[in-house]
C-alpha positions as CSV (number, residue, x, y, z in Angstrom):
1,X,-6.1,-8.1,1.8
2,X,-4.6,-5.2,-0.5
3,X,-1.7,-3.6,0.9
4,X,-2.6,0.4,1.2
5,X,0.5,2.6,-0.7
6,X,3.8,3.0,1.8
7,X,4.4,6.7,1.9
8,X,8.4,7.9,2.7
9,X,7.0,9.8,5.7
10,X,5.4,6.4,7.3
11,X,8.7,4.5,6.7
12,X,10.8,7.0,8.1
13,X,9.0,7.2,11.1
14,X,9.6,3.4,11.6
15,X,12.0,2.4,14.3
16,X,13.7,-0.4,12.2
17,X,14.4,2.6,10.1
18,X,15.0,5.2,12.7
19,X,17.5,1.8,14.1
20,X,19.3,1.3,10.9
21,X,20.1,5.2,10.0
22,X,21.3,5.1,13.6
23,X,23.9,2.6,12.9
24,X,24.5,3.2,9.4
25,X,25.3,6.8,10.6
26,X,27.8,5.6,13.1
27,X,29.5,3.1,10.2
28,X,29.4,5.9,8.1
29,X,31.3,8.2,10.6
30,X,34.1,5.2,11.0
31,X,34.7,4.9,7.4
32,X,34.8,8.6,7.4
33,X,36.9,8.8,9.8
34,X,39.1,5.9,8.5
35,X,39.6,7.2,5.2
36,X,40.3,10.6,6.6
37,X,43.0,9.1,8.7
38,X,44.3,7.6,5.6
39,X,44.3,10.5,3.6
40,X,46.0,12.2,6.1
41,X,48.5,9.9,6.6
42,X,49.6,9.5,2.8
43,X,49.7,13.2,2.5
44,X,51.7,13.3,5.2
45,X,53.6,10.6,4.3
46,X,54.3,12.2,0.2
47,X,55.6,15.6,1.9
48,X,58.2,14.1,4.4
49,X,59.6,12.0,1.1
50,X,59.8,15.0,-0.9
51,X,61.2,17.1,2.2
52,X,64.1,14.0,2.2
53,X,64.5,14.2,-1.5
54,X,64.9,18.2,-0.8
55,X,67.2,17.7,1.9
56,X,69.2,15.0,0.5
57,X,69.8,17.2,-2.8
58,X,70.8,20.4,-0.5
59,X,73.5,18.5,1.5
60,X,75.0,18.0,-1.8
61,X,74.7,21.3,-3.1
62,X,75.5,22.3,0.5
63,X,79.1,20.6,0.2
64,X,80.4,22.0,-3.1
65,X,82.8,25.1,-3.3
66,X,81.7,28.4,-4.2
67,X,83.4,27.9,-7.1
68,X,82.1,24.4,-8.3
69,X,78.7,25.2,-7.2
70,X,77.2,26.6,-10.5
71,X,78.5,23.5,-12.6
72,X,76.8,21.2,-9.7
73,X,73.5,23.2,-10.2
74,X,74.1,22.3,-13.9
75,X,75.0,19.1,-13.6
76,X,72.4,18.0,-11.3
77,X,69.8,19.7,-13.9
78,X,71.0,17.6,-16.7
79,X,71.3,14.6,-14.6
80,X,67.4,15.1,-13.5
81,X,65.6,12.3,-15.7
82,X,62.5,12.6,-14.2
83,X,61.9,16.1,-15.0
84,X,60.2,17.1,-11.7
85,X,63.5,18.8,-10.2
86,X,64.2,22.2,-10.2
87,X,67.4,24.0,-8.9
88,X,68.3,28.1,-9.1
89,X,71.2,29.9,-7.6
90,X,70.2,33.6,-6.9
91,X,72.5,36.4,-5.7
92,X,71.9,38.3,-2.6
93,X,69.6,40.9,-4.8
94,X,67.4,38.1,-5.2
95,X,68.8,38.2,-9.0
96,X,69.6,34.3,-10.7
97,X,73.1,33.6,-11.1
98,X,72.2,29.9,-13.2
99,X,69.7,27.2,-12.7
100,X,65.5,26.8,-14.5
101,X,64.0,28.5,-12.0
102,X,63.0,32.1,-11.2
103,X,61.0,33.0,-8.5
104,X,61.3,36.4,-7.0
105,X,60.5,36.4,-3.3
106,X,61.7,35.9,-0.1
107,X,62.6,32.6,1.8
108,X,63.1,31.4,5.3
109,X,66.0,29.0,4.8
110,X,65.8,25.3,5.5
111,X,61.9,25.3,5.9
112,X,60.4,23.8,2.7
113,X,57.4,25.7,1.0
114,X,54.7,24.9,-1.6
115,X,54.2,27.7,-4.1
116,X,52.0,27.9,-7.2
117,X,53.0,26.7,-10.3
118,X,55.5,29.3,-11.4
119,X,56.5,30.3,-15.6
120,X,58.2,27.0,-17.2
121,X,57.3,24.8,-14.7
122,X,54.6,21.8,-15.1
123,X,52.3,22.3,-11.2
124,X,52.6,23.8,-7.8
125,X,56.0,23.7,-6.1
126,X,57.7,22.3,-3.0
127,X,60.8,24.5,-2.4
128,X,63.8,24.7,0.3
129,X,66.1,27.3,0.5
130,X,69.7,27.1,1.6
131,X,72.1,29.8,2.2
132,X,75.4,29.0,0.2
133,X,79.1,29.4,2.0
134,X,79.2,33.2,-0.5
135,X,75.9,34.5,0.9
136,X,73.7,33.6,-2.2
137,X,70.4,31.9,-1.8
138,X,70.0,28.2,-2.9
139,X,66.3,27.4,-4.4
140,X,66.2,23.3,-4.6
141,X,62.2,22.4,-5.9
142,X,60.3,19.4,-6.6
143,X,57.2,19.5,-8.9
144,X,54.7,17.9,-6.6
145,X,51.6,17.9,-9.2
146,X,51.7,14.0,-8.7
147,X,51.1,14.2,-5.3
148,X,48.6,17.0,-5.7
149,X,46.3,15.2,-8.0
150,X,47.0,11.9,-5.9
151,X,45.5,13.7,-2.7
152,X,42.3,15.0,-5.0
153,X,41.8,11.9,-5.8
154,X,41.9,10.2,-2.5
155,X,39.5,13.9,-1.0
156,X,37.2,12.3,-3.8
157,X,37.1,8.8,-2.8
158,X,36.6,10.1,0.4
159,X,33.8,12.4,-0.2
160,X,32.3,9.8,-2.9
161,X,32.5,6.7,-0.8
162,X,30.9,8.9,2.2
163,X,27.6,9.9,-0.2
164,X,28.2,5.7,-1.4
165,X,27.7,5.0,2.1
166,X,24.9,7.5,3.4
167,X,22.8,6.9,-0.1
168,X,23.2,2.5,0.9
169,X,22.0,3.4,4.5
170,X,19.0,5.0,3.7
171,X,18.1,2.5,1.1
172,X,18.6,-1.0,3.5
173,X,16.6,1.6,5.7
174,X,13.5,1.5,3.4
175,X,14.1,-1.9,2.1
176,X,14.4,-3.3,6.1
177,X,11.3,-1.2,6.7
178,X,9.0,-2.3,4.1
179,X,8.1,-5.5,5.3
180,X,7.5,-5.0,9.3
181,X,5.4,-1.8,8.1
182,X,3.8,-4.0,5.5
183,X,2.5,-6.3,8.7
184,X,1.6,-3.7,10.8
185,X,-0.8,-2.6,8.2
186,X,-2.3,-5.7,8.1
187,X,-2.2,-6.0,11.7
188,X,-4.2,-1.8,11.3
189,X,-6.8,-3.1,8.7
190,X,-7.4,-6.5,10.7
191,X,-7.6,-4.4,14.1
192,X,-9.9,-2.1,11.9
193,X,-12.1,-5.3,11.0
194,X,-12.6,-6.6,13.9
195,X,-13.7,-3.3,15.6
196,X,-15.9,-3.0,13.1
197,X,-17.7,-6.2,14.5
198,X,-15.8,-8.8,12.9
199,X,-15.2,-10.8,16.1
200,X,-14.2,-14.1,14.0
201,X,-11.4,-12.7,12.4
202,X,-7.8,-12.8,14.2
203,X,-4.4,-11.1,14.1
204,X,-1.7,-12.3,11.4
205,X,0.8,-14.8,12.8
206,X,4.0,-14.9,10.5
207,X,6.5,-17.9,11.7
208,X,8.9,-15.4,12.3
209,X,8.1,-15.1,16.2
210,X,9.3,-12.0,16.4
211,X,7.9,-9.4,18.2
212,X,4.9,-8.5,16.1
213,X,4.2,-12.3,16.1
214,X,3.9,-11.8,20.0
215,X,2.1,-8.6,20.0
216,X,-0.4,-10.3,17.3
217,X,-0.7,-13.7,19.5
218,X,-1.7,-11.5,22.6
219,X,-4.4,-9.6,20.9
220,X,-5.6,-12.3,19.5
221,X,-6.2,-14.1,23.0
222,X,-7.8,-11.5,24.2
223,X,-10.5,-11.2,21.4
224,X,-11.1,-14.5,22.3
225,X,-12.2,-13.7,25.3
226,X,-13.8,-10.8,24.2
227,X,-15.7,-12.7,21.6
228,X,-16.9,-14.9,24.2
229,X,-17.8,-12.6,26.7
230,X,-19.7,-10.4,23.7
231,X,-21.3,-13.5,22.8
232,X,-22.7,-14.2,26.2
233,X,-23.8,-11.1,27.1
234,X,-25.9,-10.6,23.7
235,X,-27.1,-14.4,24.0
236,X,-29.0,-13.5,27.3
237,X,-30.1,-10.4,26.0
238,X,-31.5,-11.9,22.9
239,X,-33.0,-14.8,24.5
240,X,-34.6,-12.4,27.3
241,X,-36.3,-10.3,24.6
242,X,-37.4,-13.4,22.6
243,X,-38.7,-15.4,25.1
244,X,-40.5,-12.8,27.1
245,X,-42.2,-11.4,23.6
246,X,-44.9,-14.6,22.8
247,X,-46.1,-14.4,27.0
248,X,-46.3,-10.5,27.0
249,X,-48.3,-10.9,23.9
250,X,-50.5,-13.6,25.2
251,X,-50.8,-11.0,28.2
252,X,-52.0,-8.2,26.0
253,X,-54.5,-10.3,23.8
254,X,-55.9,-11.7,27.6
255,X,-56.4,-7.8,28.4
256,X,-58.0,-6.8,25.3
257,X,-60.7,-9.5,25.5
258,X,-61.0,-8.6,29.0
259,X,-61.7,-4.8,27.9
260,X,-64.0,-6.6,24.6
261,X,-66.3,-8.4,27.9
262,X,-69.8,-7.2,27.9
263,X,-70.4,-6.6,32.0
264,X,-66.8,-5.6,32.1
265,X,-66.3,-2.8,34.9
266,X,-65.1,0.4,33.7
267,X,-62.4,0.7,36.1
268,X,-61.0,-2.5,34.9
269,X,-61.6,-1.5,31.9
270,X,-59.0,1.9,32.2
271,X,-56.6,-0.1,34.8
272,X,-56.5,-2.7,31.6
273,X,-56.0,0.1,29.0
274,X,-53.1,1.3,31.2
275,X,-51.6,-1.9,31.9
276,X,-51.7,-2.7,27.7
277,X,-50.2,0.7,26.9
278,X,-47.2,-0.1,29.4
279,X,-47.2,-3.8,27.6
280,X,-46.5,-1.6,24.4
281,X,-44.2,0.0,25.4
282,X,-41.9,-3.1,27.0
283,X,-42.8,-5.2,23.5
284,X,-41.6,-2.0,21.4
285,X,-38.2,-2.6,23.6
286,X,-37.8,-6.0,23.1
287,X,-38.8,-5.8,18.9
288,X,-35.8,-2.8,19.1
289,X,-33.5,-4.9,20.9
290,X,-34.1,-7.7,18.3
291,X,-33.6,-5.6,15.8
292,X,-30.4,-4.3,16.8
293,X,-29.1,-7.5,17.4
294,X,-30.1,-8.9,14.3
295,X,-28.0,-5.7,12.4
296,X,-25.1,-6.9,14.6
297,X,-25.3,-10.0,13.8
298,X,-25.4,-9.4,10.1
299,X,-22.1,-8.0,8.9
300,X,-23.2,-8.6,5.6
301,X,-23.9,-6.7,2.5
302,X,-26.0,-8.9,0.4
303,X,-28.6,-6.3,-0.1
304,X,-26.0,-3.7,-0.9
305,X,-27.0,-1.2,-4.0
306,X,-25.8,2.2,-5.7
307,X,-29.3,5.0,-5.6
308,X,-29.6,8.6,-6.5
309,X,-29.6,10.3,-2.6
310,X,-32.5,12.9,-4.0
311,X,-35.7,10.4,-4.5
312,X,-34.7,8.7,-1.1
313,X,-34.8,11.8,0.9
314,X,-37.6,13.1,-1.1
315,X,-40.1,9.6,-0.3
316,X,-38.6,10.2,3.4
317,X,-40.0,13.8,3.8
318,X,-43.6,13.2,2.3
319,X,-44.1,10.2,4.4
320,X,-43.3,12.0,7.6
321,X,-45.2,15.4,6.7
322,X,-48.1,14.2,8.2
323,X,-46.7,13.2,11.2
324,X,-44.5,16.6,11.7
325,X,-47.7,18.5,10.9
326,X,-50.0,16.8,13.6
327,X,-47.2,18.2,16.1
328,X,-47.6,21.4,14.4
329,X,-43.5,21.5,13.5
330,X,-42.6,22.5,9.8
331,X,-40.6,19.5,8.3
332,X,-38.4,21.2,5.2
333,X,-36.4,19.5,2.7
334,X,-33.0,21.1,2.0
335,X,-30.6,21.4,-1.0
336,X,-29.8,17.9,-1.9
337,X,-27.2,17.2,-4.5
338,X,-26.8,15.2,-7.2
339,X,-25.1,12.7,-5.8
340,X,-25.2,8.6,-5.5
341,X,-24.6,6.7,-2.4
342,X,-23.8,2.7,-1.7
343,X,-25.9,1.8,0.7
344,X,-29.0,-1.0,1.4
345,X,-31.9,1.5,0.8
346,X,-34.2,0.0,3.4
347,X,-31.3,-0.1,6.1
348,X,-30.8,3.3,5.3
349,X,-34.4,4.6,5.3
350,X,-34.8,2.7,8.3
351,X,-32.2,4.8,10.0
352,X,-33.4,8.5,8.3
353,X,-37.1,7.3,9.6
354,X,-35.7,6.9,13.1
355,X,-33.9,10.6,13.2
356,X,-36.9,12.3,11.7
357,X,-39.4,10.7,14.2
358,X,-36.9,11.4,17.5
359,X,-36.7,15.4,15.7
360,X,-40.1,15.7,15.5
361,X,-40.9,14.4,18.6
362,X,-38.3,16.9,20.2
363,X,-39.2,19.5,18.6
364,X,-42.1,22.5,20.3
365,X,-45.1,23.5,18.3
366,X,-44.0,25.8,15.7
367,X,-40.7,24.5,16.1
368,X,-38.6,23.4,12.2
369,X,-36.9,20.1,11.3
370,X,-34.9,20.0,8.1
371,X,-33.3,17.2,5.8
372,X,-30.6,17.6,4.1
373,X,-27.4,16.6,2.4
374,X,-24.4,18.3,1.3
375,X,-21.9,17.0,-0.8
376,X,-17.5,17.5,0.1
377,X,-14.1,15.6,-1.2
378,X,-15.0,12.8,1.9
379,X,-18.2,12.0,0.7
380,X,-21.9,12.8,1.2
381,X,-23.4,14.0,4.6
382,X,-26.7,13.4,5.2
383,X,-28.1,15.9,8.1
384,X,-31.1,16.0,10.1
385,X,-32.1,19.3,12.1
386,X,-34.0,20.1,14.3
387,X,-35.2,23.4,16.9
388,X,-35.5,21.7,19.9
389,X,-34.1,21.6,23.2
390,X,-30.6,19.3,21.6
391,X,-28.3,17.7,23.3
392,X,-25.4,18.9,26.0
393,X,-21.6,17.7,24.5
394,X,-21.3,15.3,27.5
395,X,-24.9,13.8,26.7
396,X,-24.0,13.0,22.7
397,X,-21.7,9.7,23.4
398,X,-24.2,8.8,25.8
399,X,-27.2,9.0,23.6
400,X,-26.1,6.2,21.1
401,X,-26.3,3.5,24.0
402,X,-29.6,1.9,24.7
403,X,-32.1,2.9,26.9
404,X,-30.6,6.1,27.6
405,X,-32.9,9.1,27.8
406,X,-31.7,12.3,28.0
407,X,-32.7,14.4,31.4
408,X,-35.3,16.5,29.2
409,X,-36.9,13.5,27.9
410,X,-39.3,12.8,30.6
411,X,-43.2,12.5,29.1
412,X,-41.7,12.5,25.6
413,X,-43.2,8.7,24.5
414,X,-39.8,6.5,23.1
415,X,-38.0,4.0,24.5
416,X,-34.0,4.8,24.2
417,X,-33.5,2.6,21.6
418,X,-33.8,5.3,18.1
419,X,-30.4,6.0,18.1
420,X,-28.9,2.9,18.7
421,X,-30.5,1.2,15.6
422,X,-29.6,4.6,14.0
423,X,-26.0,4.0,15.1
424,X,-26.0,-0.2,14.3
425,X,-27.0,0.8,10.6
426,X,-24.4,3.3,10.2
427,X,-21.8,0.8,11.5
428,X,-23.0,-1.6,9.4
429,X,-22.7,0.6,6.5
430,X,-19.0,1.4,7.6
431,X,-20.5,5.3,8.2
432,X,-19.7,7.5,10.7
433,X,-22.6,9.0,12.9
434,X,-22.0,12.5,14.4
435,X,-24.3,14.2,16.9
436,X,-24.0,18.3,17.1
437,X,-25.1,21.4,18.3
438,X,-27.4,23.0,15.6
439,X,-27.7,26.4,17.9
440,X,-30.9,25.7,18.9
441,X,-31.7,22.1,18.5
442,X,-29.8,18.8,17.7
443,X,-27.9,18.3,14.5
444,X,-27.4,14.9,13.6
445,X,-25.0,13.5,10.8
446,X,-24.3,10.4,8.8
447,X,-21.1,10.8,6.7
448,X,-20.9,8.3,3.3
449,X,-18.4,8.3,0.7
450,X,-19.8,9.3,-2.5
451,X,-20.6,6.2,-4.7
């Protein structure tokens, strides 16, 4: 069967989804986690080297004379060969005395500092001050623009690798929720079948055996049984109102040529009239019992067509004027559109036929019954009005099952079987049938997609 399309909404609303974000989001906080640790590790682990680098370098500063201590600030600038060392010997005014670098601020000695890149230097700073044996301030700096860049690129790693991580955990989300939505959906339109009255068809069984599998297996036991029991129940009934038609008839044609007698008496006569109008009635049943089991049983569309809606309503409303005017109700034909409908056209006038006859019938002398049809983006509606006494909201459901009669129905001829013919064509058709209040009266409705 075609596969219907798989919208993001209906796959994120999937619990193999819901299941995978769910654990994807933990693994994603780990890794987070882990690479933060990491990060904050290293950088930890590059400022305490280039703190012992600092320190190492003011010991030996720290040692010299007063007097040797601006040739070891030279020397130890000229020995540099990596080019990221900086030294400066300032007086107490804060003024520099010799060394390459110049900042002009205060310092709390022995605590290193980073500072921003300062005027001849290459990046941001790591500085220690020392106080020198004379009172003058001893500025030792490493250039740590290395480490810098080295802890940008791990903060983009990290951030990268986290997007990396959430962007692969939504997608084996929707990948791992494709296929157990893809089933269900087969599992909906089978489900969907089969209510529909297509008791021989049965739940898809992968060989998976997973839990769908067992779902599917149950249902399908049980439309076994329901199959069976469904089968019974309509194989009595059927054979009932088959078998009980040919001796009823022979019953009625024994009572008419008991009425046709010469010397018959007259009250046999009427008690015979009576009994063959009762005998109508029954037979009537049993013809619209048939007749909804044979549109049961049918579930096909061999007879199937595309027709204009206008010239079937039309032939529908000039064959029942006569009828509506002999009950003295005013039968109107409303706005019909031009519109097309898939449908078998004697199925369908069948079921029209049966809604005008119940209206009219329910309708009071000078009472109005209109047909109509109104076309929206679902489809086509087809509508039948009428001004009598309607239907109560807890009545409706009721009303489509056979035999029923409504409470107000008493001395109005019928035998509770109109709608349910009405309602086994529109199932047949795939329709829906909707029953209203058409303030006064009954509003009945048959919803079609357009053609």
């Amino acid at each position: 069967m075609p596969i219907e399309r798989l919208h993001l909404g209906q796959i994120r609303r999937t619990s193999t989804f819901r299941l995978t974000a769910l654990f994807g989001l933990v693994f994603a906080v780990g890794v987070i986690a882990l690479l933060g640790l990491i990060y904050g590790l290293s950088a930890r682990e590059l400022t305490l080297r280039t703190d012992r680098i600092l320190r190492v370098e003011a010991r030996r500063l720290r040692a010299s004379s007063p007097e040797t201590l601006p040739e070891r600030i030279t020397s130890a600038l000229a020995h540099s060969t990596s080019g990221l060392n900086y030294f400066a010997l300032q007086s107490r005014s804060g003024e520099p005395i010799v060394g390459n670098l110049t900042i002009v601020r205060s310092f709390r000695f022995d605590h290193p500092v980073n500072i921003a890149a300062q005027p001849g230097a290459h990046g941001p700073l790591r500085v220690l001050a020392i106080e020198a044996p004379t009172g003058e301030t001893i500025l030792i700096a490493r250039d740590i623009a290395p480490i810098v860049d080295l802890r940008r690129r791990i903060l983009e790693i990290l951030i990268g690798s986290g997007m990396a991580i959430v962007v692969l955990v939504l997608g084996a989300g929707v990948l791992l929720s494709l296929a157990p939505l893809r089933r269900v959906r087969d599992l909906q339109a089978t489900s969907r079948a089969i209510a529909a009255g297509r008791f021989d068809l049965r739940m898809p069984v992968s060989t998976r055996g997973d839990e769908l599998d067992l779902f599917a297996g149950t249902v399908n036991t049980m439309i076994e049984e329901v199959e069976r029991v469904v089968a019974q129940v309509k194989g009595v009934t059927d054979a009932v109102a088959h078998d009980l038609r040919t001796p009823l008839a022979h019953v009625r044609g024994q009572l008419e040529r008991a009425i046709a007698l010469p010397d018959a008496d007259p009250r046999s006569v009427a008690l015979n009239r009576a009994a063959m109008v009762d005998l109508d009635l029954v037979l009537e049943r049993f013809g619209a019992l048939l007749r909804i089991s044979q549109l049961e049983a049918s579930g096909r569309q061999a007879g199937f067509t595309t027709i204009p809606l206008a010239p079937l309503l039309d032939s529908l409303c000039e064959l029942y004027e006569p009828l509506a005017e002999d009950a003295g109700v005013a039968l109107r034909l409303g706005p019909i559109p031009d519109a097309t409908i898939r449908c078998d056209p004697h199925l369908l006038f069948e079921a029209i036929s049966n809604l005008l006859d119940n209206a009219i019938k329910f309708s009071p002398s000078g009472g109005e019954v209109v047909l109509g049809a109104s076309l929206d983006p679902e489809g086509v509606s087809l509508t039948v009005r009428d001004t009598g006494r309607g239907l109560a909201p807890h009545e409706r459901a009721a009303a489509l099952r056979r035999f029923y009669r409504g409470v107000d129905a008493a001395g109005i001829p019928g035998s509770g079987l109109g709608l349910s013919i009405v309602a086994a064509i529109v199932h047949l058709h795939g329709f829906t049938l909707e029953l209203g209040d058409a303030a006064p009266g009954l509003i009945v409705r048959i919803r079609a997609p357009a053609a």
